[in-house]
C-alpha positions as CSV (number, residue, x, y, z in Angstrom):
1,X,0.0,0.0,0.0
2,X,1.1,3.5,-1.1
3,X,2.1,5.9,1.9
4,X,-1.0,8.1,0.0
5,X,-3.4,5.1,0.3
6,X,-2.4,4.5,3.9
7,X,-3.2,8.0,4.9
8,X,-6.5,7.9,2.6
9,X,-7.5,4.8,4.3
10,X,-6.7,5.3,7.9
11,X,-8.7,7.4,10.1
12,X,-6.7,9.0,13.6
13,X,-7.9,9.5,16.7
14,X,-6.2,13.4,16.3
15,X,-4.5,15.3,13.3
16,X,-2.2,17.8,14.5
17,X,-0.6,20.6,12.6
18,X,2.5,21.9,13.7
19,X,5.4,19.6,15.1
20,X,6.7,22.9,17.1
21,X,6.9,23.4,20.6
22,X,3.3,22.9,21.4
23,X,2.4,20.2,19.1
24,X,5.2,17.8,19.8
25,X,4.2,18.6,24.0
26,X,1.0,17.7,23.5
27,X,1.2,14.3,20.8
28,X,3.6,13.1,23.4
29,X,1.9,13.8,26.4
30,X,-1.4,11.4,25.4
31,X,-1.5,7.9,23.9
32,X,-3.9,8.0,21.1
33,X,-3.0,6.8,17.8
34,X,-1.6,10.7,15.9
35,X,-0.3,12.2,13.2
36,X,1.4,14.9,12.9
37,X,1.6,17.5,10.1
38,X,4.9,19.2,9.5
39,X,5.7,21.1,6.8
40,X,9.9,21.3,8.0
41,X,12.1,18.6,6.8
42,X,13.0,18.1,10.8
43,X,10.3,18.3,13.8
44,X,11.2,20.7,16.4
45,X,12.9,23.7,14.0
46,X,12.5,26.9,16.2
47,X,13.3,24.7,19.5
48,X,16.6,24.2,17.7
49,X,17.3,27.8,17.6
50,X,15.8,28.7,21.1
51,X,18.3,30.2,23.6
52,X,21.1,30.7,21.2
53,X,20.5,27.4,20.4
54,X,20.8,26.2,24.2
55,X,17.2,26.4,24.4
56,X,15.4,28.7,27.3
57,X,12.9,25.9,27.9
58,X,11.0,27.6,30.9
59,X,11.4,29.9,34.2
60,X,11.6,29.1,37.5
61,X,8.6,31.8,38.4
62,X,6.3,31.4,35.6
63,X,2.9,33.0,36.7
64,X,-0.2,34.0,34.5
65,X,1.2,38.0,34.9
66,X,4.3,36.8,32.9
67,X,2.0,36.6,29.8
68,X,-0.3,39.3,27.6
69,X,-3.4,37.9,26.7
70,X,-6.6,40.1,26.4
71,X,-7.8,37.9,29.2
72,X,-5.9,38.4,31.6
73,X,-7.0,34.8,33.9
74,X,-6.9,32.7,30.5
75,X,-3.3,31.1,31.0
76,X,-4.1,30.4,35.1
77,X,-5.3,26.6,34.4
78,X,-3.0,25.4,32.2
79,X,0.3,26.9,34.2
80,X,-1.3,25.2,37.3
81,X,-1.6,21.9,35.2
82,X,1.7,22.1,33.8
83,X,4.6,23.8,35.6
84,X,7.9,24.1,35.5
85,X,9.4,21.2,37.7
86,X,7.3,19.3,35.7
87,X,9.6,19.6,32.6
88,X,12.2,19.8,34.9
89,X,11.1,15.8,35.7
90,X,11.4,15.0,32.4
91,X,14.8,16.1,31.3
92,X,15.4,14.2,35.1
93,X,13.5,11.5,33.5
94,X,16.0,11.2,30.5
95,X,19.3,12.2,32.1
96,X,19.1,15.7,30.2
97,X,21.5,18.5,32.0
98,X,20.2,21.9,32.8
99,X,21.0,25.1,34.5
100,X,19.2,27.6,36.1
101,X,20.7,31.3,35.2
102,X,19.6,34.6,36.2
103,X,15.7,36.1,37.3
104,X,15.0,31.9,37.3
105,X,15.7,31.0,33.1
106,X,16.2,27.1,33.1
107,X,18.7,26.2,30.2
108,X,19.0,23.1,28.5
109,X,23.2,22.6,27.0
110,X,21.9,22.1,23.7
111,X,18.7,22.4,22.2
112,X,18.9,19.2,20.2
113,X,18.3,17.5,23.5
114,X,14.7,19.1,23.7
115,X,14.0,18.0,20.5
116,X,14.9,14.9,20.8
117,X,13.2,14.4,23.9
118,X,10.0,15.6,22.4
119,X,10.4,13.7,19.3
120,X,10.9,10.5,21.5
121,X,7.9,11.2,23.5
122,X,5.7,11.6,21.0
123,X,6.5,8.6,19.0
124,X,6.7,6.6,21.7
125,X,2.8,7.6,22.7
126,X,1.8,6.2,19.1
127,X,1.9,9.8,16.9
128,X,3.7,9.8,13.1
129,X,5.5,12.6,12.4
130,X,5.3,13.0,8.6
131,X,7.7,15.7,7.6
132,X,8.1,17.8,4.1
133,X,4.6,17.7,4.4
134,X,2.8,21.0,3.4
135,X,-1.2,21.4,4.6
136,X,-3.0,22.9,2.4
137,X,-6.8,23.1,3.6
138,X,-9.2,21.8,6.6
139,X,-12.8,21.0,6.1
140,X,-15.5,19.1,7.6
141,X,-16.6,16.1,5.8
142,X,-19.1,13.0,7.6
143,X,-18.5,14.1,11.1
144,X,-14.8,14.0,10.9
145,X,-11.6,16.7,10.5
146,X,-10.0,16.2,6.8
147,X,-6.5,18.0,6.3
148,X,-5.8,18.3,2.5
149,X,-2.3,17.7,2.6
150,X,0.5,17.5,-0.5
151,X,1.6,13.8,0.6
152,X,-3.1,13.4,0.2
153,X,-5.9,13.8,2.8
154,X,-5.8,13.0,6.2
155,X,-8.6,12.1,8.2
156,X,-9.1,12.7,12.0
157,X,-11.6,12.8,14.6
158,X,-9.9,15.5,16.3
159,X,-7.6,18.5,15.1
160,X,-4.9,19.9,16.8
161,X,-4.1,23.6,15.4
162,X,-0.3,24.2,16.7
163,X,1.0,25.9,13.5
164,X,3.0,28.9,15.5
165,X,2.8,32.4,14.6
166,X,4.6,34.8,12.0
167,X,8.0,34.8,13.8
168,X,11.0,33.1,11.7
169,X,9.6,33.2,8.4
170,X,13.3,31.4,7.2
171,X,12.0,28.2,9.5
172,X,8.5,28.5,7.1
173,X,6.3,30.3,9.9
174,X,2.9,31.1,7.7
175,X,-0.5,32.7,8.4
176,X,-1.6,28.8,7.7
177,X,-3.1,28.2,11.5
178,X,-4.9,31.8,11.6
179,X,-6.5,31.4,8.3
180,X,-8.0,27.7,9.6
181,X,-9.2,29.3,12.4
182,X,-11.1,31.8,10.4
183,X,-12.7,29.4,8.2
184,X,-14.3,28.3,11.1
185,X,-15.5,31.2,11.9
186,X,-13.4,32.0,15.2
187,X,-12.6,35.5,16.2
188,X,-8.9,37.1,15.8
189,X,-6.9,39.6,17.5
190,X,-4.5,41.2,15.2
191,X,-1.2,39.9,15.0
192,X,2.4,41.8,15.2
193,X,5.7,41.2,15.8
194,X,6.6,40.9,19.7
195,X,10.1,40.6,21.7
196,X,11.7,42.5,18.9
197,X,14.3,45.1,18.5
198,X,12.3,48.9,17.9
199,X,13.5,51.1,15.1
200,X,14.3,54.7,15.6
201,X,13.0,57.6,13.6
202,X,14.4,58.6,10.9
203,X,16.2,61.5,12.4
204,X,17.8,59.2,14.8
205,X,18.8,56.2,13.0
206,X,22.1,58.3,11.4
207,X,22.9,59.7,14.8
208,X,22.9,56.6,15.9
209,X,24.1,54.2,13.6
210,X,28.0,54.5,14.8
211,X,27.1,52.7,17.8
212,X,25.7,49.3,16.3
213,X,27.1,46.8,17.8
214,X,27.6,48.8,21.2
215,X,26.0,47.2,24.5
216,X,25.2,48.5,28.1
217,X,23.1,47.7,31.1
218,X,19.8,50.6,30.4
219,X,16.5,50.6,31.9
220,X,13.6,50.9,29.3
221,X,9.7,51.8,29.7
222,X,7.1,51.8,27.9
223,X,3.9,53.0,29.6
224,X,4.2,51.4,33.5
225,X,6.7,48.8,32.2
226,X,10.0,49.1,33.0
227,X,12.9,46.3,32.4
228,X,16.0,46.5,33.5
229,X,19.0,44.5,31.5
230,X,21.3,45.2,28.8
231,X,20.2,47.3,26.0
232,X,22.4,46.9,22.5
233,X,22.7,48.9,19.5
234,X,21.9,47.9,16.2
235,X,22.0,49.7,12.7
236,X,18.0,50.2,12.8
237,X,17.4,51.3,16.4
238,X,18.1,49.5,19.7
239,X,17.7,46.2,21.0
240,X,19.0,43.7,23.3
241,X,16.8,42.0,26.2
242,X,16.0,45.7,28.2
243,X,14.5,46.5,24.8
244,X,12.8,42.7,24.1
245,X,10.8,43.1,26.5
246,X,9.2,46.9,26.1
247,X,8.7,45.8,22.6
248,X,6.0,43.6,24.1
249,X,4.2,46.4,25.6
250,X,4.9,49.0,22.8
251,X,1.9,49.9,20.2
252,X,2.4,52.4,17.4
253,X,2.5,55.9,18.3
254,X,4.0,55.4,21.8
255,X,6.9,56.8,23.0
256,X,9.7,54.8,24.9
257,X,11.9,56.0,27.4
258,X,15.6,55.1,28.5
259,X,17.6,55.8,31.0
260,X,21.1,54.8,30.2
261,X,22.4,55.6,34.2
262,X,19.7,53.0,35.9
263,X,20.0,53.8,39.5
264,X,21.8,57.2,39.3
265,X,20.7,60.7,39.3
266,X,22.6,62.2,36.1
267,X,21.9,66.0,37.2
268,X,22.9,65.1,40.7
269,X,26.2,63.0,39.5
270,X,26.7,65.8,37.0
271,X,27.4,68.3,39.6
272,X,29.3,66.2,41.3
273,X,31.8,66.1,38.7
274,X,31.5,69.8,37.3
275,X,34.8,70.9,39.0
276,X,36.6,67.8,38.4
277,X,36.3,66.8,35.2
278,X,36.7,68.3,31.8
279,X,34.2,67.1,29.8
280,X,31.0,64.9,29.9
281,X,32.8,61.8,28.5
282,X,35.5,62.2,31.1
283,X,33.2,62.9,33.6
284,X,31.5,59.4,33.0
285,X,34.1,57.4,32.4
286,X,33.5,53.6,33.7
287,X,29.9,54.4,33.7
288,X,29.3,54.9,29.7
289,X,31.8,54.5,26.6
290,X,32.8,58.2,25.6
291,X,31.3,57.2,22.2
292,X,28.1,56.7,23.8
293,X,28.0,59.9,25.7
294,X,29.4,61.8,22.5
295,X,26.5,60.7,20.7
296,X,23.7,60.8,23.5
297,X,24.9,64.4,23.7
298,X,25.3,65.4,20.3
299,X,24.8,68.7,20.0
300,X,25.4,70.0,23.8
301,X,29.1,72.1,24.5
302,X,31.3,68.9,25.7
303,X,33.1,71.5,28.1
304,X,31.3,70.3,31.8
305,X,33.2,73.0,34.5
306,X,31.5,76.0,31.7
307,X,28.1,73.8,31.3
308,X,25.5,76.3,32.0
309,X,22.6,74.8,34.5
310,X,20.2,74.2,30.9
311,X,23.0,72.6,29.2
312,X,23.1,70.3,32.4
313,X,19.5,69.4,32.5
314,X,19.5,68.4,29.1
315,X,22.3,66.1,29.3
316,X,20.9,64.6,32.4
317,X,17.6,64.5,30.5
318,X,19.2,62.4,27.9
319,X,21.1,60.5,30.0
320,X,18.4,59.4,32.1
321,X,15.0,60.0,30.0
322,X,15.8,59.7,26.5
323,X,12.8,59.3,24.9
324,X,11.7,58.9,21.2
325,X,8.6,57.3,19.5
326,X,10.1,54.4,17.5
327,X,9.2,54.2,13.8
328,X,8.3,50.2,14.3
329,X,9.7,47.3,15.6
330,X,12.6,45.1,14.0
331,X,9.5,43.1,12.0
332,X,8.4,39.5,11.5
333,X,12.4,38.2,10.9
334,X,13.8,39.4,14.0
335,X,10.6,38.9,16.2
336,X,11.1,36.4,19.3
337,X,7.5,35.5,19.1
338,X,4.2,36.8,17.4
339,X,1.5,38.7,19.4
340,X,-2.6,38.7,19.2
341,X,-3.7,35.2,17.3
342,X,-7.0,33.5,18.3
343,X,-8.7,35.2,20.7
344,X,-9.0,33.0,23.9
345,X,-12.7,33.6,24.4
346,X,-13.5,31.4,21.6
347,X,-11.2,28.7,23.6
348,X,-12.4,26.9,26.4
349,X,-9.2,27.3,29.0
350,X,-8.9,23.9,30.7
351,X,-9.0,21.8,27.4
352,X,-8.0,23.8,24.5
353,X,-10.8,23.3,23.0
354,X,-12.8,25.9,20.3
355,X,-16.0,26.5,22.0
356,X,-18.1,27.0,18.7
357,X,-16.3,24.0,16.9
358,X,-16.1,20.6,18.7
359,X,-13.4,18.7,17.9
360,X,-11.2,21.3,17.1
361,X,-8.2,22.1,19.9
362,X,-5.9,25.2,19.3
363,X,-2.8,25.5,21.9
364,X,0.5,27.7,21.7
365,X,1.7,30.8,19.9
366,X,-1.1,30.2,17.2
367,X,-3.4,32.0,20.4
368,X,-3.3,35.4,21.6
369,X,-1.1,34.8,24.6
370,X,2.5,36.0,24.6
371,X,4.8,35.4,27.3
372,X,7.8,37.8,28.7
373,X,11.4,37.2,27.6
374,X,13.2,34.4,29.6
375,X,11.5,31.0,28.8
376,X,7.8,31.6,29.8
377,X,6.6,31.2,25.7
378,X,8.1,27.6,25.5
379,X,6.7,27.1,29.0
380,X,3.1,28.5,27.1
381,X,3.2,25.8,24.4
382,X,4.9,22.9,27.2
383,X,1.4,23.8,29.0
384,X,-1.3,24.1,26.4
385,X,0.0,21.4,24.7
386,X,-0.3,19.3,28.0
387,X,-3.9,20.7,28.6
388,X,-5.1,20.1,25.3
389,X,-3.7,16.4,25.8
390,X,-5.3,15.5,28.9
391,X,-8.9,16.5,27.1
392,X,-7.9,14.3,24.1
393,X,-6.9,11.3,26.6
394,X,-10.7,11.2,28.0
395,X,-11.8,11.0,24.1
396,X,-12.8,7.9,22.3
């Protein structure tokens, strides 16, 4: 029999699109006969990159406030279900190594590990992974879920959705899951890029653009966020984790603030130094590079004992409020992680499933719920994918 015979003449328990994060979680986490759908010649491809390709697999304090969602009390059952010394079991489980590093970010030492470890899972809880396999369309058809597919139709009684979001185009992230969704008639937040780099204004990006590459411990905000961490220059704009994580809060039109002295009272320190030092650069000297301050303070007389008191609120103003409204974020290619997706009212929170569409389960980034930088979105698909298998185990 032909591998598009089999498919045509076998009918699974659950279809699954995606062998991400999410879906490999959840196929491995139930023991119904699966398949999975992968369009990747390899399951697991943005795991493999994760973490620098170390793989940030989860936090120590994962909570629901660690996460945007337009429901704000959404991701509470599924973080309860699943947590994180729960994964921490299984890499225990299959003598994986880890390390915890700073603000409680659990490390794998390879990301291959991870994938592995999912891959194993799953197979082992009777799911086939068929890979280079592009899904074209859904429907309905005699009471069961049929994916057209290019290897030919599959045919389910359940169907997982855990197609990603718009992040890492290169590793074939496509609008696939959302248009699905919308077919059957679910609601949608808008998506955009999140835990990305922002781009300055035009008038800024030249001033700027001799520091890319430059990196330094800065505080930014956004609204009544405010991260602390290292903050790095780039030919666009700014990024680095500091920046990561504003991006998450930014929407168009709002202005970001940074304070490139966290802790220290520029004006005050300023004064401090007005008699001692020559100019601003000096003056700050193990605190900032004097190509950083020469830039920050483009514009301002560099000679600090003359500095009239103007000319030293402005620098402190830059120093420790620079603000700007960013011309965008770094985009879809440079994006940790997409926001908005399926809104989570149409998704019943304990098991995944669409309210208005029986049958039909949708679980990590494909939904609108975007976790903080530092391991709490693959902790997001470890859980959904978990919840959603638990409600496919009681099915028959």
């Amino acid at each position: 029999m032909t591998a598009q015979n089999e498919l045509k003449n076998t009918v699974f328990h659950t279809a699954m699109i995606g062998a991400g994060a999410s879906g490999l979680m959840c196929a491995g986490s139930f023991e119904r006969p699966k398949i999975i759908i992968e369009h990747n010649a390899k399951p697991g491809a943005k795991v493999s990159v994760s973490g620098g390709g170390n793989c940030n697999f989860s936090n120590r304090f994962v909570s629901a406030t660690d996460y945007l969602c337009q429901n704000k009390h959404f991701c509470k059952n599924a973080l309860a279900a699943f947590r994180p010394q729960d994964f921490l079991r299984l890499l225990e489980e299959h003598h994986i190594a880890w390390e915890e590093r700073s603000n409680g970010q659990l490390f794998a030492f390879g990301a291959q590990h991870i994938v592995r470890l999912l891959v194993r899972r799953a197979q082992a809880a009777h799911t086939q992974i068929l890979t280079n396999t592009q899904a074209l369309d859904v429907r309905r058809e005699n009471g069961l879920f049929v994916i057209d597919t290019s290897e030919g139709p599959v045919r389910a009684q359940y169907l997982v959705l855990a197609c990603g979001g718009l992040s890492f185009p290169a590793l074939g992230a496509s609008a696939f899951g959302i248009k699905i969704a919308e077919k059957f008639g679910l609601q949608i937040i808008e998506q955009h890029p999140a835990l990305a780099g922002l781009s300055f204004p035009k008038e800024l990006r030249e001033r700027f653009k001799p520091l890319a590459g430059n990196s330094l411990p800065a505080t930014a905000s956004c609204g009544k966020h405010a991260f602390t961490d290292h903050l790095l220059f780039t030919h666009e704009g700014i990024s680095g984790p500091a920046v990561l994580q504003t991006s998450l809060y930014w929407t168009a039109g709002q202005t970001v603030t940074v304070n490139f002295l966290p802790g220290e009272d520029a004006l005050a320190f300023l004064h401090t130094q007005k008699n001692s030092a020559k100019t601003f650069a000096s003056a700050l000297h193990g605190k900032l590079s004097a190509k950083v301050v020469k830039t920050l303070l483009a514009g301002l007389p560099q000679d600090l004992p003359n500095a009239s008191r103007l000319t030293l609120e402005e620098a402190a103003r830059r120093l420790n409020r620079f603000s700007f409204i960013p011309a965008g974020t770094a985009g879809y290619t440079r994006a940790e992680v997409t926001a908005g997706g399926v809104d989570t009212k149409e998704i019943n929170p304990s098991t995944f499933e669409a309210r208005r569409v029986p049958g039909l389960y949708i679980i990590g980034e494909l939904l609108d719920v975007t976790g903080r930088l530092g391991g709490f979105n693959l902790h997001w698909a470890w859980s959904s994918g978990f919840a959603a298998a638990k409600a496919l185990e009681k099915k028959f």
